[in-house]
MARMARZA-99610 format. One line per field, with one value per residue (C-alpha): residue in one letter; z, y, x negated. Coordinates in pm, 1 decimal, padded with zeros to 6 digits. Layout:
N
r = [A ...] .
z = [Z ...] .
y = [Y ...] .
x = [X ...] .
This chain:
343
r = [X X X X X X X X X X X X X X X X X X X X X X X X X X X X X X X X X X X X X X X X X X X X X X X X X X X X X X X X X X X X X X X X X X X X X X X X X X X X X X X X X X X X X X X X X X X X X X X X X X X X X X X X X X X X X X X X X X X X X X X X X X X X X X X X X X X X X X X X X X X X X X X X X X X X X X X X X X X X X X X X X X X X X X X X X X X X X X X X X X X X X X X X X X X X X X X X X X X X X X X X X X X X X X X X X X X X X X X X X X X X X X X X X X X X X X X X X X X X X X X X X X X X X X X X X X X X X X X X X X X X X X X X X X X X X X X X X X X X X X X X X X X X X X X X X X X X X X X X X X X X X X X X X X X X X X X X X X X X X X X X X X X X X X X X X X X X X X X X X X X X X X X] .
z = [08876.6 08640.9 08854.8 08678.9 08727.6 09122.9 09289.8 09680.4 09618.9 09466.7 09745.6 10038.9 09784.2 09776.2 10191.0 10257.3 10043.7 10152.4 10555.2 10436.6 10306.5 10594.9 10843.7 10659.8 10607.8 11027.6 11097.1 10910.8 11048.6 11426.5 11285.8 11227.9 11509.1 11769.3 11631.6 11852.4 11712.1 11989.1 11841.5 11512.9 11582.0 11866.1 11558.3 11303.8 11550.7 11612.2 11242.8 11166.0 11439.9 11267.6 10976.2 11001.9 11245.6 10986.9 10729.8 10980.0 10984.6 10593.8 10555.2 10812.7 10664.1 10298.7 10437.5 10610.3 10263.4 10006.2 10249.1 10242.4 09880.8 09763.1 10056.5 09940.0 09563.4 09647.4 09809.6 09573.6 09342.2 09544.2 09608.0 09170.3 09189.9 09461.7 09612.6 09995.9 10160.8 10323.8 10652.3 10920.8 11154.3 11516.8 11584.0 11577.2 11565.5 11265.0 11010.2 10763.4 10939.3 10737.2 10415.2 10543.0 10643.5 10325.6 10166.9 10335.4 10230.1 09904.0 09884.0 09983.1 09730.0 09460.4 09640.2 09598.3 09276.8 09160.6 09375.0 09182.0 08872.6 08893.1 08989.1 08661.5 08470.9 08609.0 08610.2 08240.0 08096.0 08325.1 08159.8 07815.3 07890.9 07986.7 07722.0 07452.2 07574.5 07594.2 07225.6 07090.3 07126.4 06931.1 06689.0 06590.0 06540.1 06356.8 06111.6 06094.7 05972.0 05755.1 05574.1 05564.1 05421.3 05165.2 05068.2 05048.8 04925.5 05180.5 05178.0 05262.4 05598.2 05736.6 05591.8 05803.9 06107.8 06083.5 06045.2 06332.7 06502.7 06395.6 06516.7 06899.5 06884.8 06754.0 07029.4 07251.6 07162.7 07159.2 07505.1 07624.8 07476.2 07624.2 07983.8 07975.7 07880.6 08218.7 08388.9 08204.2 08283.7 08667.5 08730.6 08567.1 08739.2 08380.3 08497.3 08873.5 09063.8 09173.4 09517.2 09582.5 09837.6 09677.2 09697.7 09659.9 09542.5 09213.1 09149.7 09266.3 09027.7 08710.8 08757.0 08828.2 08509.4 08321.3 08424.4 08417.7 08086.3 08111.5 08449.3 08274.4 07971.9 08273.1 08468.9 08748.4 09064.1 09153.3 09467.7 09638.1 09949.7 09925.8 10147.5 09914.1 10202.2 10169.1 10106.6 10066.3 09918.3 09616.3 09195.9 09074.1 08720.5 08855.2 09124.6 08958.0 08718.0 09033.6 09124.8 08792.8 08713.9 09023.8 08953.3 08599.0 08741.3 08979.1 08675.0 08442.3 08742.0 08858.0 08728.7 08504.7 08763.5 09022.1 09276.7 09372.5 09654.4 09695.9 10057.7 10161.4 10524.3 10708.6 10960.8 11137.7 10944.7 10638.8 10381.1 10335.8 10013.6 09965.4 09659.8 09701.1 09482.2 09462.0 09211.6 09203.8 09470.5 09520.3 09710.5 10016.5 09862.5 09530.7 09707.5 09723.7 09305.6 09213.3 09225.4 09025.2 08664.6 08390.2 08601.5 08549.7 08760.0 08511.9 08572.3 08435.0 08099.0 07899.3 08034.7 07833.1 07990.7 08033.8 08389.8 08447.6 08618.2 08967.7 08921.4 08802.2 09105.7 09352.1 09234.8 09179.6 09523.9 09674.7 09530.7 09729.2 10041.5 10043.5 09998.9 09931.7 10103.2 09941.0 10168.1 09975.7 09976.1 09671.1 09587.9 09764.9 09667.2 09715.6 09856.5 09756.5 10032.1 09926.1 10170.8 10096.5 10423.5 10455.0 10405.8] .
y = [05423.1 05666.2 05995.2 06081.1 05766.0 05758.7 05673.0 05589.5 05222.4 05231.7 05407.6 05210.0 04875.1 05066.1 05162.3 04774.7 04636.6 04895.3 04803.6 04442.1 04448.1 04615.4 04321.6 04096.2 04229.4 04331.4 03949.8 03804.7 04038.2 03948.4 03609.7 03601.6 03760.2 03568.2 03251.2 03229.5 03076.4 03245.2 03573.3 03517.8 03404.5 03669.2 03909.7 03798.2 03857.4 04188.5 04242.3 04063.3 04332.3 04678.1 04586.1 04422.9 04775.6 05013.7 04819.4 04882.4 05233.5 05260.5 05114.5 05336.5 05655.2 05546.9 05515.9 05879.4 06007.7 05850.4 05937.9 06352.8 06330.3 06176.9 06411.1 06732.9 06697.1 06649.3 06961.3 07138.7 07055.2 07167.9 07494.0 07519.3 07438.9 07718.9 07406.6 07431.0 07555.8 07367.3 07150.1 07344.6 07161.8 07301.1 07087.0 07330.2 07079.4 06832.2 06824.3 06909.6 07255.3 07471.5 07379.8 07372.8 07734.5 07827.3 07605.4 07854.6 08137.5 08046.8 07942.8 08321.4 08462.8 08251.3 08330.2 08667.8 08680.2 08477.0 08730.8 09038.5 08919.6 08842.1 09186.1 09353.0 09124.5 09247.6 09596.1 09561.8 09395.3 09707.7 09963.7 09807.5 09808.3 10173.1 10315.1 10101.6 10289.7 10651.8 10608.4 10472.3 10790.9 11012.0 10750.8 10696.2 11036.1 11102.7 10805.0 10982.8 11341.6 11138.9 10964.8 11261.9 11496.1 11168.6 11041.9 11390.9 11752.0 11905.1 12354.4 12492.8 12711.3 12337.8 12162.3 12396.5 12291.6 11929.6 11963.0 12182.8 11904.1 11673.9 11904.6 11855.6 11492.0 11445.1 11672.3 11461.5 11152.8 11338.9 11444.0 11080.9 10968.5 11205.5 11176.8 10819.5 10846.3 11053.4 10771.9 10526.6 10683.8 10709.7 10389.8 10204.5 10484.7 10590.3 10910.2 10954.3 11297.7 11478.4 11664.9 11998.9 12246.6 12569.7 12774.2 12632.4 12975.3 12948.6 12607.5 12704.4 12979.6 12832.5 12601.9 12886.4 13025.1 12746.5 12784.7 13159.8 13172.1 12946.6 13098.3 13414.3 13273.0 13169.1 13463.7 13304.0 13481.4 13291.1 13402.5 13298.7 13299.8 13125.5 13295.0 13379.7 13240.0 12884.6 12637.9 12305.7 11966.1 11863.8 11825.0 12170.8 12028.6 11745.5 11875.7 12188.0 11896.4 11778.4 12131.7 12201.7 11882.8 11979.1 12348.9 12245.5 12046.8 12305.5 12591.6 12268.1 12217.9 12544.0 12761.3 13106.9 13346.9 13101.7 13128.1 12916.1 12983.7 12869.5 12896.2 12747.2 12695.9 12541.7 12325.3 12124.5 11817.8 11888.2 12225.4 12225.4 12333.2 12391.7 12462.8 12514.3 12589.9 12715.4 12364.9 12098.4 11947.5 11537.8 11360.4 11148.4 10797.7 10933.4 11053.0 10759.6 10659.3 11027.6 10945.9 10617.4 10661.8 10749.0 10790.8 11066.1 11102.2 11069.4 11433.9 11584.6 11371.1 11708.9 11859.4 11797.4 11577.3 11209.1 11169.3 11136.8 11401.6 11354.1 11031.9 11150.9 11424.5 11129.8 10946.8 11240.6 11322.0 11008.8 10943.5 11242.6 11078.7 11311.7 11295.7 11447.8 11468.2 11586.9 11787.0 11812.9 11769.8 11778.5 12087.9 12325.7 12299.8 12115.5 12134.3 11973.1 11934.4 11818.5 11757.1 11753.2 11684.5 11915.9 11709.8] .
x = [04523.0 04685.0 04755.9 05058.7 05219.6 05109.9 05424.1 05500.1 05558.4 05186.9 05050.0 05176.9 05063.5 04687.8 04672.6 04774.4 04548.4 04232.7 04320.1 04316.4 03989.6 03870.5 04043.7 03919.6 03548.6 03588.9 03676.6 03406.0 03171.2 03263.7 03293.9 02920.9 02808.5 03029.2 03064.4 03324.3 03656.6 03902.6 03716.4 03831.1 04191.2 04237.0 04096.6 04287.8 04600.0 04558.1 04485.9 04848.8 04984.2 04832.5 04937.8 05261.0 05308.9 05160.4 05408.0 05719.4 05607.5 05524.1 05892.3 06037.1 05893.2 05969.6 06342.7 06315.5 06146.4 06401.5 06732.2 06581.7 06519.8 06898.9 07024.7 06794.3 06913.4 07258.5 07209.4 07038.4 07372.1 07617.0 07425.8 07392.1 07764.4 07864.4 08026.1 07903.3 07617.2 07361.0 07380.2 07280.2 06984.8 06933.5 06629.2 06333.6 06069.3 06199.4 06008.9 06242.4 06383.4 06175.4 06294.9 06656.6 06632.2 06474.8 06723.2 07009.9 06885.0 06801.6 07197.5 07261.5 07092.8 07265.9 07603.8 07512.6 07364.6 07714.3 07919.2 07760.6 07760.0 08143.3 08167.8 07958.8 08174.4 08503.2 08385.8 08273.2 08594.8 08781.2 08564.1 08636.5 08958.5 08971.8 08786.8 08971.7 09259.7 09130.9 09041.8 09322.2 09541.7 09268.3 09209.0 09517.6 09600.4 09288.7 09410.6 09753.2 09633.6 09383.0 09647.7 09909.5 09657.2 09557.2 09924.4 10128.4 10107.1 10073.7 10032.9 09697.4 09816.8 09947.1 09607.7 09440.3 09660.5 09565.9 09238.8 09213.0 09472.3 09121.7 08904.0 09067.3 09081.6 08695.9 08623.4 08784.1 08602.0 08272.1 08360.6 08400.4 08112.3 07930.6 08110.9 08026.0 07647.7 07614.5 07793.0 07598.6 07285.6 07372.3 07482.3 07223.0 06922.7 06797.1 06856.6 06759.6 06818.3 06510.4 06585.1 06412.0 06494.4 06606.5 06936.6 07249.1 07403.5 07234.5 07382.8 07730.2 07696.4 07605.2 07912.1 08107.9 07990.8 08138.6 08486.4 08541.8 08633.3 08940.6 09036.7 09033.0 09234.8 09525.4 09467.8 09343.0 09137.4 08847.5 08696.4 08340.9 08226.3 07843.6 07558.3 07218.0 07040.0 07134.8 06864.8 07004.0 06785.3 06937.1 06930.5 07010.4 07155.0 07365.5 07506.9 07603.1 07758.3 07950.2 08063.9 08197.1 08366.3 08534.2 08629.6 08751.5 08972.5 09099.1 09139.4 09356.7 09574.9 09592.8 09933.2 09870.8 09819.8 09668.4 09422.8 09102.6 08883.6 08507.8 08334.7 08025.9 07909.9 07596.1 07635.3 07353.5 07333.8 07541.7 07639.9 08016.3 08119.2 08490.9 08686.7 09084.6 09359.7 09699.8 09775.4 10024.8 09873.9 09815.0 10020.2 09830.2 09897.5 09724.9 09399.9 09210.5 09298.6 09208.5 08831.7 08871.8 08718.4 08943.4 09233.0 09512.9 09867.2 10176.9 10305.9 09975.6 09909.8 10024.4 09731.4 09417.5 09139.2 09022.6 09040.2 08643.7 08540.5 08620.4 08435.7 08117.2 08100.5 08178.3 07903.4 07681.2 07727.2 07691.7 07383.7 07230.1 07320.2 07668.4 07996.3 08382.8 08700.7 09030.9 09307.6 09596.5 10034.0 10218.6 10308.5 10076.8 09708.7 09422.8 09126.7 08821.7 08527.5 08152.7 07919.3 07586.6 07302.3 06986.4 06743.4] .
């Protein structure tokens, strides 16, 4: 018999023919050493019994066999279909409970794996979506000094003026680009933060160092209040990425003559890292969008930026176990509050 083409049918066919033999070779045998007739019959009987049982059984378990296959692929399509999940079997000792539980969690997984992808796919056509319109501003100015400077005379003081006009708007796009490599880089753990314990004032002050320029420019009085003694467990680089993103935003928003105060304390678990200005403010129904990536409140879209930053310190903070609240009314400063833990 061909063992690819072995089948159930041909099995049962084999079993009844092999305990038929045997009857049949048992019967003769007492048949010969008897030679008693009521032997035989009474043999041949119980023969007739076995095997018309064993074929109620063969027939029974064939049933049992073919009704968990049709029900087990019908199953198995639903599942592929997200359709339902499967029935649910309290009996501990059937046979088939095992692969019904595996079969459950095995429909989890999909569900899950469908659930998430769903979600990448939303998320990607939303980040499409978002930088498709952060570019098209630059862009098409870019194509607008482009084809004034091609199609018309235009005097060398105002060439100069639209090409440093281009000069903003390319560094705008390189910004972005940039902005969402990090962010690219995060999310997807090409980058991953490496934790060591060594003082936080050294971070906080090479972020400082990045925005003292512009507070100067605005005439703004940055004040700090960060112990040397501080030794906190974190990723010198990207936090201090966090902390600036953060006190950038503070100097944009910030008024000429402003003021923005940094203080640090220890607690037990966490270090507390505040940064407050004398800004605009945010009003309470706007604090939980401010965080979302690339978004910007209508009153500040005159004031130069992409709306990323706050995004990349939330997720540069959460991803050393941390995280940020905002205090903050419209109209009378915020305050920004990053917790990072000890260990």
């Amino acid at each position: 018999m061909n063992g690819d083409k072995l089948s159930i049918n041909r099995v049962c066919a084999a079993g009844a023919v092999f305990l038929g033999v045997i009857a049949a070779a048992a019967v003769a045998l007492a048949a010969l050493l008897t030679k008693n007739p009521a032997v035989v019959w009474l043999g041949l009987l119980f023969v007739a019994l076995v095997l018309a049982c064993a074929a109620a059984f063969v027939a029974f378990l064939r049933h049992k066999l073919v009704l968990f296959s049709d029900n087990l692929c019908r199953t198995i399509e639903d599942m592929l279909d997200g359709e339902a999940p499967p029935p649910e079997i309290y009996e501990a000792e059937n046979l088939f409970y095992k692969i019904n539980h595996r079969l459950t969690r095995l429909y989890e997984v999909l569900r899950e794996n469908r659930m998430s992808i769903a979600k990448e796919r939303a998320d990607l056509q939303e980040l499409i979506s978002d930088i498709s319109h952060q570019v098209k501003t630059p862009v098409s100015n870019l194509k607008m000094i482009n084809a004034t400077l091609l199609e018309q005379p235009v005097p060398e003081e105002k060439q100069r003026e639209f090409l440093q006009a281009s000069s903003g708007q390319l560094d705008k796009l390189d910004f972005l680009m940039q902005a969402m490599i990090k962010t690219s880089r995060l999310e997807t753990g090409v980058i991953s933060l490496e934790r060591k314990i060594q003082p936080l004032y050294d971070t906080l002050a090479a972020a400082l160092g990045g925005i003292l320029l512009n507070a100067e420019k605005k005439s703004i009085h940055v004040s700090v209040d960060c112990p040397s003694d501080i030794l906190l467990s974190h990723d010198k680089k990207w936090t201090g990425e966090a902390l600036f993103n953060i006190l950038d935003n503070a100097v944009k928003y910030t008024p000429a003559g402003g003021v923005i105060q940094v203080s640090v304390q220890s607690w037990e678990l966490y270090v507390k890292i505040d940064i407050t200005d004398s800004g605009r403010g945010i009003a309470e129904s706007r604090q939980g969008m401010i965080f979302k990536r690339f978004y910007r409140e209508e009153e500040v879209h005159d004031v130069e930026g992409i709306g990323i930053g706050l995004y990349l310190a939330r997720e540069i903070v959460t991803m050393q176990d941390g995280y940020i609240k905002v205090t903050s009314a419209a109209g009378s400063g915020s305050t920004f509050s990053v917790f990072l833990p000890h260990g």
